[in-house]
Phi, psi and omega in degrees: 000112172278126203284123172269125182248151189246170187309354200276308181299316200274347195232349161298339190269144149279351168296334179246358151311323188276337179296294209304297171330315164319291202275344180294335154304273194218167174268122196268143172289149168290327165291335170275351129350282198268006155282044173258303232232150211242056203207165168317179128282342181305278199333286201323287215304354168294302167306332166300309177288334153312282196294333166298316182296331192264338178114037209244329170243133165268137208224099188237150193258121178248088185070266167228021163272133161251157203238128166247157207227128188318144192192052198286358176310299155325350146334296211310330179296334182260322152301257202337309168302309180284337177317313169334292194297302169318305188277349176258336169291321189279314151296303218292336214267351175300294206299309190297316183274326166313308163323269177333303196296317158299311184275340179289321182299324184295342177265343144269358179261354180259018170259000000 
C-alpha cells in the first residue's frame, strides 16, 4: 500500500515550511537551498521531494540546473480547514460567554 502524502504532511516539518518560504520568493536550485540549512543536501533533497509530491514545489529543469519553484495553490486546503476550525472555536466560547455571563449575572441578582 503506498502512503499518500498530503499539504498537512509538507507543513508540518519546519524545515520545509522554510524550504516553502524560500522558493515562495524566487525559485532556487536544491544546493542553494540547502546552503541555508545546516543539513545534507540528501536531507534538503528529501524535503524537497516531499514537498514536490503534495504539489507545494514544481521542479522546472533550466539547462542542466533544476529549479524549485512555489505551487503555493495547494494552501488553500489547510486555510479552508483552520477557517473551519476558527469558526467552530469562535461558536463554542461565544456560547462558554454567554453561559458565564448568565451565571455571573445569576449570581448576583441571588445576593
Amino acid at each position: 500500500m503506498e502512503l499518500r502524502r498530503d499539504v498537512f504532511q509538507a507543513i508540518a516539518d519546519p524545515t520545509r515550511r522554510q524550504i516553502i518560504e524560500m522558493v515562495a520568493r524566487q525559485p532556487l536550485n536544491v544546493n542553494a537551498i540547502a546552503e541555508c540549512f545546516n543539513v545534507s543536501r540528501q536531507a534538503v533533497s528529501l524535503h524537497v521531494k516531499i514537498l514536490t509530491e503534495c504539489g507545494l514545489i514544481l521542479i522546472k529543469k533550466q539547462g542542466r540546473e533544476r529549479y524549485c519553484e512555489a505551487r503555493l495553490e495547494q494552501l488553500q486546503e489547510v486555510t479552508t480547514w483552520v477557517d473551519h476550525c476558527r469558526q467552530f472555536w469562535a461558536t463554542q466560547f461565544k456560547s462558554l460567554d454567554s453561559y458565564l455571563q448568565q451565571v455571573q449575572t445569576g449570581k448576583k441578582s441571588d445576593k
